[in-house]
C-alpha positions as MATLAB code, in Angstrom:
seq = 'XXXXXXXXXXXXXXXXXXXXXXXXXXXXXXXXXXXXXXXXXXXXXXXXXXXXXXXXXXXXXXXX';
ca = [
      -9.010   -1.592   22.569;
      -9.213    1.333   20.239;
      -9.459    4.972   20.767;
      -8.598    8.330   19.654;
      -6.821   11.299   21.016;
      -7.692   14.079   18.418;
     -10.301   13.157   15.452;
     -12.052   10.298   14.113;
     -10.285    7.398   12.213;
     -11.218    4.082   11.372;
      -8.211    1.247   12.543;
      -8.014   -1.201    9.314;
      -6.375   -4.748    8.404;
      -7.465   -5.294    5.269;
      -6.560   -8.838    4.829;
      -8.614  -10.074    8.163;
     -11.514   -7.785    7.107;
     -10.967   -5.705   10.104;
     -12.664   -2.543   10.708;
     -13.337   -0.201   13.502;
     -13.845    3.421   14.258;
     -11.621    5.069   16.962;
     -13.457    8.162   18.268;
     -12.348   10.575   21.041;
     -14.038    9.763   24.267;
     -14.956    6.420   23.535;
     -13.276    2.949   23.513;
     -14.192    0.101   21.121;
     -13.002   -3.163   20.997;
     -12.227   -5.043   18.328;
     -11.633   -9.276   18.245;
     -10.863  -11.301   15.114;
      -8.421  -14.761   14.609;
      -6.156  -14.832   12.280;
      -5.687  -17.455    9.946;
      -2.315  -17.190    8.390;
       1.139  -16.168    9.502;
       3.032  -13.120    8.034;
       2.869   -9.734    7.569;
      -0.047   -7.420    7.340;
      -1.056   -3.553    6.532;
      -3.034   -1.659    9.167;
      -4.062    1.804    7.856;
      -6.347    4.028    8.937;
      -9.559    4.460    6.217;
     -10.797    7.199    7.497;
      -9.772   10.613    6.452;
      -8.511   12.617    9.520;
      -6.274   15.011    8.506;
      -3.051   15.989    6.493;
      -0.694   13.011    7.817;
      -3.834   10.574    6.954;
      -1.691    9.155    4.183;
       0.689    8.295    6.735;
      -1.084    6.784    9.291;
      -0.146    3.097    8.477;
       1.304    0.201   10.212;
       2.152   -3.387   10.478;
       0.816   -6.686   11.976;
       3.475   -9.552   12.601;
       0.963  -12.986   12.772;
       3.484  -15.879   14.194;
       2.202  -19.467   14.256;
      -0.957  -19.285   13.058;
];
């Protein structure tokens, strides 16, 4: 699931060719399978204030 708290943003991993918005009041979901192990960027694409730049994070894939 994916929501917001404050503003709109838009959750990203660019290498599974995720995207989905995250507004406030509502909750998406997002599914998707990933198809090889490692370590992956999740950033936010859409721009939602001054720490923006910083919104980033990582996905550990195990196994696949």
């Amino acid at each position: 699931e994916i929501h917001s708290k404050d503003v709109d943003h838009n959750f990203n991993i660019p290498d599974f060719v995720v995207l989905m918005d995250a507004v406030p009041g509502r909750i998406n979901t997002v599914w998707f399978s990933p198809d090889q192990a490692g370590e992956f960027a999740i950033q936010c694409r859409e721009y939602c204030g001054l720490i923006h730049y910083n919104m980033r994070a990582k996905l550990f894939v195990e196994g696949a």
